[in-house]
N, C-alpha and C positions, 0 to 999 in steps of 0.2 A: 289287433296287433299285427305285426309286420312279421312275412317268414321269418324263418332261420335259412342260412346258405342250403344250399342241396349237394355243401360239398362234401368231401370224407372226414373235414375234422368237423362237421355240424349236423351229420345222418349217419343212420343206422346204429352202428355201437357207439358212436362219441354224439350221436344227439343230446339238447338235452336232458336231464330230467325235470328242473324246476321243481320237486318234489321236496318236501320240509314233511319228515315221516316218523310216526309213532308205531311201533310193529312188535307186539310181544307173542314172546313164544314161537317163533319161527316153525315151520315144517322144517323134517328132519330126515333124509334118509340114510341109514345107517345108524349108529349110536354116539353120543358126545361123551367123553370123560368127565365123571360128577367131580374129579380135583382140579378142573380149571377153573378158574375167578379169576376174570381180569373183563379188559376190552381193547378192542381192534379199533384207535383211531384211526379214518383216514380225509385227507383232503383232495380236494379235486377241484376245476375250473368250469363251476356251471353257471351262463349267463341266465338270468332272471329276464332279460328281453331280447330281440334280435340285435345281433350288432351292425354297429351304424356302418362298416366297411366289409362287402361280402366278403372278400380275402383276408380280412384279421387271421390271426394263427390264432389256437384254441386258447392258451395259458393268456389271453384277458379277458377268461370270462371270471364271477364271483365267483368267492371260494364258498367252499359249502363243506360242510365238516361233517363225517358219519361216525358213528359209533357200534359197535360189533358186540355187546354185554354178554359174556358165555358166566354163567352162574348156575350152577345144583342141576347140571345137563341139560341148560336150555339155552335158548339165546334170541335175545329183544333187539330189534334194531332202532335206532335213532336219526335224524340227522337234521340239521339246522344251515342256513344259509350265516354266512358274518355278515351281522350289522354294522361294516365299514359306510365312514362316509359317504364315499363313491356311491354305496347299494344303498342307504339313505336317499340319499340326492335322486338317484334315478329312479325309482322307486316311487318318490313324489312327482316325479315329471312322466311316468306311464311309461317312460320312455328310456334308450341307450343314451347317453351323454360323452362317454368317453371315446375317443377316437380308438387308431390302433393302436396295437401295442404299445404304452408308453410314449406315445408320441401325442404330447399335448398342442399340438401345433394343429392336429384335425380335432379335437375337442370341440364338441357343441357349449358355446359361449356361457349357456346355463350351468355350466360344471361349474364356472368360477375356479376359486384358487385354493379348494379343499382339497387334502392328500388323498394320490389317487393309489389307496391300499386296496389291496385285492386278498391277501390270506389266504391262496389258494395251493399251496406246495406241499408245507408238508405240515406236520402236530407234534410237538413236545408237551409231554406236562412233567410241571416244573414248579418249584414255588409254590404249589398249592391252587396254580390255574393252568389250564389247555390256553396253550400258545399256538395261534394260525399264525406261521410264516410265509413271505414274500419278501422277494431281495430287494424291491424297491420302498421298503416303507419299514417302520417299525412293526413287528408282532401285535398281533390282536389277541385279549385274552380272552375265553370264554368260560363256561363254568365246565368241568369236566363230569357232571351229573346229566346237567338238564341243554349243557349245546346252548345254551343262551349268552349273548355276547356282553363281557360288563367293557369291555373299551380297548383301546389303543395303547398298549402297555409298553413302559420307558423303566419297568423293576425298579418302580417305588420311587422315579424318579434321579435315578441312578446313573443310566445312560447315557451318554453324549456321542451320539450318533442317532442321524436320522432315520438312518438306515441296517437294516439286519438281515442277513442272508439265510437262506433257507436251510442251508446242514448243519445248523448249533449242532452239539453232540451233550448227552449227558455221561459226564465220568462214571464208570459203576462203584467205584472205591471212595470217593468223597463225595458224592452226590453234588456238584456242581456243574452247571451248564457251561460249557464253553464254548463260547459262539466268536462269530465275525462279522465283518462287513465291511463294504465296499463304497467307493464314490460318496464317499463318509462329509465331501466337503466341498457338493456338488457335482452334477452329473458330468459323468465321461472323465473325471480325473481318475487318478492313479491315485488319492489317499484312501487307506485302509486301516482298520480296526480289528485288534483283537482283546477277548474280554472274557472275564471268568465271574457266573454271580452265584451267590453261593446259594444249598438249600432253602434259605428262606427268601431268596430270592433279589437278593439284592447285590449290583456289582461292585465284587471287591479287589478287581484289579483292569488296568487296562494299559491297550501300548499302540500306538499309532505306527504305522510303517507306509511306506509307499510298493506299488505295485510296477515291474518292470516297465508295464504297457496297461492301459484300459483294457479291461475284460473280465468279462459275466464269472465273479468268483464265487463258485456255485458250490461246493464240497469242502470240505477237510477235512484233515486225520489228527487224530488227537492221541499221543501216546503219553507215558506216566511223568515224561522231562518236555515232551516238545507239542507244538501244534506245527502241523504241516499243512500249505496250502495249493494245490493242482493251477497252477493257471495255463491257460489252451487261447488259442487267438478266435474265441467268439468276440468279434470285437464290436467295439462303439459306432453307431453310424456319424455321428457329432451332430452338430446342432444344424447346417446346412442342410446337411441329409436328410433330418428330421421336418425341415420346414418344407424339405424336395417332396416327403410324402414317404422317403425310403425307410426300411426295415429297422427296427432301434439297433439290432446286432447282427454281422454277417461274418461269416468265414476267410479267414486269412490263411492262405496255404501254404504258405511263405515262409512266416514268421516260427522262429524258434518256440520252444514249451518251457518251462521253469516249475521247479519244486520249492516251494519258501521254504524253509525251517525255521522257527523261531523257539527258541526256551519258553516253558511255561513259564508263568511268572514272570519272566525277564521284561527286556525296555526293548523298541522295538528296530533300534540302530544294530541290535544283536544277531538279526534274521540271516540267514544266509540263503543265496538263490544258487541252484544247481541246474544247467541248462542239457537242453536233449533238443532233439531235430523233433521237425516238426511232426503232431501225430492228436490224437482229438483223446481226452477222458474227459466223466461227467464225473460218476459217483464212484468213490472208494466202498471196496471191502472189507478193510483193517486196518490199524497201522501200530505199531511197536518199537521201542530201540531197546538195545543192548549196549549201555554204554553212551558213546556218541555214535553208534551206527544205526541210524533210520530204516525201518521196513515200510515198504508205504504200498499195499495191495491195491490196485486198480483196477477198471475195466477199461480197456483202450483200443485205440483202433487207430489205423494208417490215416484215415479223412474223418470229414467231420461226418457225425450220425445225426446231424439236427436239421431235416431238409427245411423245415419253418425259417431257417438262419442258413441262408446259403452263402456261396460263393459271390460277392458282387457281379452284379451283372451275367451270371452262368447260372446254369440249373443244378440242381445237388446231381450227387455222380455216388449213388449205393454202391459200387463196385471200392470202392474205400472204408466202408462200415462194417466191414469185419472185426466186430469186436470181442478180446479174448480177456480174460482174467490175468494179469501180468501183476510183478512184483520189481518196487524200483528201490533200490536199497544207495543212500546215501551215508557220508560219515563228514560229521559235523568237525570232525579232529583232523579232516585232512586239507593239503596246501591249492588242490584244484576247484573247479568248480562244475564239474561233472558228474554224471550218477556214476555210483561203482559198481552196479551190476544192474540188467535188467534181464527178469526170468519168465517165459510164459510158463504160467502156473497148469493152465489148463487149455485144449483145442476145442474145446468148445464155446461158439460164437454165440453169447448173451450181456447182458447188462442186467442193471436193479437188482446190485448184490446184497444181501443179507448174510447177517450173521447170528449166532448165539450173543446176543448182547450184554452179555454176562463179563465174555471173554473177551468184550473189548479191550486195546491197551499193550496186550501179550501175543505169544505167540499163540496160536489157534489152529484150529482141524477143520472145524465147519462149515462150509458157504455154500449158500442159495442163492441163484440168478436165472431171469426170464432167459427166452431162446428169442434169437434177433434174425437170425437166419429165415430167410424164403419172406414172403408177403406177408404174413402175419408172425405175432407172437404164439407158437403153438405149443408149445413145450417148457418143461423147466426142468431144473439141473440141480442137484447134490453133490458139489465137489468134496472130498476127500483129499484132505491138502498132507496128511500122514501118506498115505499111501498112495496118491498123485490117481485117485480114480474118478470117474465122473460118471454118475449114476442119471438119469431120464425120463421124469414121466412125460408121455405123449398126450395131449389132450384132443379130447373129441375134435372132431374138425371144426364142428361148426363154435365151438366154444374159443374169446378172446379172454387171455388171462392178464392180471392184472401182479405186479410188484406180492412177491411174499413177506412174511412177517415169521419169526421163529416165539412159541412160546413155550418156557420152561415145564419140567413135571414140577420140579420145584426151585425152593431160590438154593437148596443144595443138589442139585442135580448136578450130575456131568455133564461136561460140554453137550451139545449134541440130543442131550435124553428131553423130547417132548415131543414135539410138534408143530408143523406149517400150517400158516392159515393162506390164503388165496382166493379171492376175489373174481369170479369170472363173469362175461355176460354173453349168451347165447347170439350168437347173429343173425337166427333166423326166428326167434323169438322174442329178442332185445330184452329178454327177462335177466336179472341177478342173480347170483349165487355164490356162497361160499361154500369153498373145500375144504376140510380139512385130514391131513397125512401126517402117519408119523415119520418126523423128519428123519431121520436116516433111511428110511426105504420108501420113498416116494413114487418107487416104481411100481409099486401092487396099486396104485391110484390113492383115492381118498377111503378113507376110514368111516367119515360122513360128508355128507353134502347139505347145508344148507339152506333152503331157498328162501326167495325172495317172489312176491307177488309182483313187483316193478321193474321197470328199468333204473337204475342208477348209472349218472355219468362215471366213465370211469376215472378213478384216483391216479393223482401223482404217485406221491407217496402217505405212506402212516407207520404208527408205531404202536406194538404190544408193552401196555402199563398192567401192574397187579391190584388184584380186586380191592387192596387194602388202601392202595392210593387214589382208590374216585369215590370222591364224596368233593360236596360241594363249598367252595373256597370261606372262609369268616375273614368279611370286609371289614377294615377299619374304617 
């Protein structure tokens, strides 16, 4: 087999793992609460072989889905690679097949003209299966027990879109998934989808819109009357650029930012766009209305934070990634097409916000986000959005952390009443571990620590489901 790069997104802590892992009963330091039952899905981009272009960026490698099982104070691990096509195909050929990122133009001719799904972002379960999402392809479902991939899921046939982006959101009040998607009608256009399927999985509305400009529509916010959608000028390379060898998407410094609003439910001629100067968001914190007034919580920053996705022809420029927690409140009743207010929430520079997801929808108190400051990710943060404070843990030095997850004491608890889980790997060990803190005081450290005997590549993202809903799906 052929190396792997020896660059920073392919050694050390973002090396592979390659590992497909059965792990019961984890080592435990410290004690776990015997009233959690649930699991910590997460996804991440671990290539299965070397990639065929040393400079690929990490997000083409397969997805590989973990599972985090805390039951009667213990905790099993899991983890499985998606049996997408693509991991099929190369898989039988020993070998990489797929070019860079999305750019089928460097593809090894043996790929043919199978979808190139990768399901490596983020995990919803939903309908009664674990959904691995990727913007470029339909969801892959798996079984939410055993990580075993049953297919390429279109909810039962329901969908009309090729394509499905990685921030579906699940309602907590009607238990519907509300999802999106992009380039719905071919790559690099401007048509988009929005779509609601219901608990059992099947979609029972949907509304076509177009997007101002082509670009990576990677997040929304979903409140009890509207879906709102972030677009930022990650943009298209086109189909030239593509065949040049260039990046699927680079940075426009230029170009204005837009807030869509669309009514739930509604048609998609309904949407309204609200324009702001130019500035970079990935992923939301919240979002809510009052009315026709939009709250829309963000992490943002003056340039863009994606050095994989630069500036055409320029080097990224960190001195722009200053990312803070900001609030863009829109009103769907008035005659302009501007935000009407924008409020830094919080001074502290992180991303990969979490919430109580309880409290989706409404107005809220609680939020969790990594630290983006200095060379690594070292710390995370407890915002206090009642009382505008912002609480700190510091992690060991040598320790990189990974996207937090908030899990309830109960499904009647107070905002805020349980606990963080947190994912880290050693970087001078490249061993695994989770933390876990009670979320409101994250500053005394973790409570426990879980280990792991491996390295695990680290995750996008994931999400905390309850023990009640993994069991494994009945196929018709």
């Amino acid at each position: 087999m052929e190396l792997f790069p020896q660059s920073p997104w392919f050694s050390g802590v973002n090396a592979p793992s390659r590992a497909e892992l059965d792990l019961d009963d984890l080592e435990v330091i410290g004690s776990i609460p015997q009233e959690i039952d649930g699991g910590f899905y997460r996804a991440a981009a671990d290539h299965q072989f070397a990639p065929r272009f040393a400079d690929d960026i990490p997000f083409n490698g397969d997805g590989m889905i973990s599972l985090f099982r805390f039951r009667d104070g213990k905790v099993s691990l899991k983890s499985r690679y998606v049996r997408s096509e693509r991991f099929l195909a190369e898989r039988a050929a020993g070998r990489a097949l797929m070019g860079k990122y999305r750019n089928r133009h460097l593809d090894d001719p043996a790929l043919g003209d199978i979808p190139r799904d990768l399901a490596n972002t983020n995990v919803l379960l939903h309908g009664g299966v674990l959904l691995a999402f990727w913007e470029g392809a339909r969801p892959v479902a798996l079984d939410p027990v055993t990580l075993e991939t049953i297919g390429r899921w279109d909810f039962h046939g329901t969908l009309n879109s090729p394509t499905c982006s990685a921030h579906c959101a699940i309602d907590p009040e009607t238990g519907n998934l509300v999802g999106f998607a992009f380039a719905t009608k071919g790559e690099f256009t401007r048509d988009a989808l929005y779509f609601e399927v219901s608990p059992q999985g099947r979609v029972i509305h949907e509304a076509e819109f177009q997007l101002p400009y082509f670009a990576e529509l990677h997040d929304c916010g979903v409140t009890r009357d509207y879906i709102c959608f972030p677009v930022v000028p990650i943009m298209g390379a086109g189909e030239e650029a593509l065949a040049r060898g260039e990046t699927y998407y680079h940075w426009d410094p230029e170009r204005e930012i837009y807030l869509g609003v669309l009514p739930r439910f509604g048609r998609g001629d309904q949407i309204r766009w609200f324009e702001a100067p130019n500035q970079f968001t990935s992923h939301k914190m919240n979002a809510w209305n009052e009315g026709t007034k939009v709250f829309f919580d963000t992490c943002a920053a003056p340039g863009n934070l994606f050095p994989w996705f630069p500036e055409r022809g320029k080097p990224f420029d960190p001195t722009k990634a200053e990312v803070k927690l900001v609030r863009w409140t829109v009103d769907m009743a008035s005659n302009g097409d501007g935000f009407e207010n924008v409020e830094i929430l919080s001074d502290y520079i992180g991303e990969f916000p979490k919430i109580d997801d309880r409290f989706q929808m409404r107005p809220y108190r609680h939020g969790w986000m990594l630290g983006f400051a200095g060379p690594r990710r070292g710390d995370m943060a407890h915002v206090d959005l009642v009382e505008r404070t912002t609480e700190i843990w510091e992690a060991p030095a040598s320790k990189v952390i990974q996207e937090p997850v908030f899990i309830p004491r109960s499904a009647a608890a107070a905002e805020g009443d349980g606990w963080i889980a947190q994912a880290a790997t050693d970087a001078q060990t490249l061993l695994t571990e989770l933390n876990l803190f009670e979320a409101t005081n994250i500053a005394k450290g973790p409570i426990a620590t879980i280990r792991t005997p491996v390295h695990m590549k680290p995750a996008y993202h994931g999400n905390w489901f309850d023990g009640s809903l993994i069991k494994s799906p009945e196929m018709a």
